[in-house]
C-alpha positions as CSV (number, residue, x, y, z in Angstrom):
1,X,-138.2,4.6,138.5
2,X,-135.7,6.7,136.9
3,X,-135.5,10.3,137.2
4,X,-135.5,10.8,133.6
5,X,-138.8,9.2,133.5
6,X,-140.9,11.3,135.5
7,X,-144.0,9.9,133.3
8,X,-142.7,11.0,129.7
9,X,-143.1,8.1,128.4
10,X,-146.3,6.4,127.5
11,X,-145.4,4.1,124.8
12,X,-142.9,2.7,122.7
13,X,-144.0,3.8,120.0
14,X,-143.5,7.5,121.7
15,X,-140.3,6.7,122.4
16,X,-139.1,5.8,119.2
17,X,-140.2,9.0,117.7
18,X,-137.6,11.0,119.5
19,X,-134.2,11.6,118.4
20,X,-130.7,10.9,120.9
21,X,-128.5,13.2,121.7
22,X,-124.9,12.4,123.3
23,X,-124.4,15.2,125.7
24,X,-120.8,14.9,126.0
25,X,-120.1,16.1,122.8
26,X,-123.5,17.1,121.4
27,X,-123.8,14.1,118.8
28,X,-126.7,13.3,117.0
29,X,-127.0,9.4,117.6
30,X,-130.4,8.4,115.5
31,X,-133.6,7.1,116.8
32,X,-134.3,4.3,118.4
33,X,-135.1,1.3,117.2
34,X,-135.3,-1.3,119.8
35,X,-135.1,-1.8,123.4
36,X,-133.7,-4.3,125.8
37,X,-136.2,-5.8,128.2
38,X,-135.2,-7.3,131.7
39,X,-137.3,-10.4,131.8
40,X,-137.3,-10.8,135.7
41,X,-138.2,-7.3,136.3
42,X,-140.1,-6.1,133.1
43,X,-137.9,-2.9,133.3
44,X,-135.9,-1.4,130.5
45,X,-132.2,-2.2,131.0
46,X,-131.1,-0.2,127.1
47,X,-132.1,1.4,124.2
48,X,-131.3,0.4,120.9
49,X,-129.8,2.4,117.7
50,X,-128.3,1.5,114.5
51,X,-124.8,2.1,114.2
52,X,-123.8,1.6,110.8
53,X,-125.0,3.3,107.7
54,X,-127.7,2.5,105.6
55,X,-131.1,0.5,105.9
56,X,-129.7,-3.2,106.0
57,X,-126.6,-2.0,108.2
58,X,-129.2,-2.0,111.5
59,X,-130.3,-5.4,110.9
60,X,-126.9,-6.9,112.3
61,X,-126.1,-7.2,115.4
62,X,-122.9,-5.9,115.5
63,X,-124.0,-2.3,113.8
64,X,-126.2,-1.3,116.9
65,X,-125.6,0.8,119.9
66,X,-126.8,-0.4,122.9
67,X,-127.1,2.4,125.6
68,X,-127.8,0.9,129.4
69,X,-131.1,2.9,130.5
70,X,-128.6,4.1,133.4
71,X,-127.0,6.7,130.7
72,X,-130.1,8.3,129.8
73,X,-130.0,11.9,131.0
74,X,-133.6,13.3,130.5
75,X,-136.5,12.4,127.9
76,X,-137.9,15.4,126.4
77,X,-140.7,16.1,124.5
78,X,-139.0,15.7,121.4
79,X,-135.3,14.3,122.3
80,X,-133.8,11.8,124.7
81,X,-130.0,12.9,126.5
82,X,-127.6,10.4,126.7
83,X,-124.2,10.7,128.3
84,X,-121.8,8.5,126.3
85,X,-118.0,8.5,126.6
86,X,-116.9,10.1,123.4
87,X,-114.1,8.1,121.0
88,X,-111.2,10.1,120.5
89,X,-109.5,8.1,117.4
90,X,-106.0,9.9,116.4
């Protein structure tokens, strides 16, 4: 089990009630709004946020972030840490 678990979660729907946070550059990602199963194992392998802006924008596949559960930091009480590289567009 991962670390960041340590038995904070108890539900999905838990777990989308909690806002991400990149900790890299302190970045307010959204809440999630799906997850990724592995079907062999039953484990979480990402989390799921829209990307794009507005309500139809998360219904495409290509406005979501996918985080791999290995970039999860903690999960808090009321926020989950996520170390993402940052884009640096000049």
């Amino acid at each position: 089990m991962h670390s960041a678990l340590a038995s904070a979660i108890t539900s999905f729907s838990e777990l989308r009630t909690k806002e991400v946070i990149n900790v890299r550059d302190g970045s307010l990602l959204g809440c999630i709004t799906d997850i990724e199963l592995n079907s062999f194992t039953g484990e979480i392998s990402a989390i799921i946020l829209p990307s794009g802006n507005g309500i139809l924008a998360s219904l495409s596949p290509k406005n979501r972030l996918c985080i791999p559960w290995c970039n999860i930091e903690r999960i808090g009480r009321d926020t989950i840490l996520v170390k993402l590289e940052v884009d640096v567009k000049q």
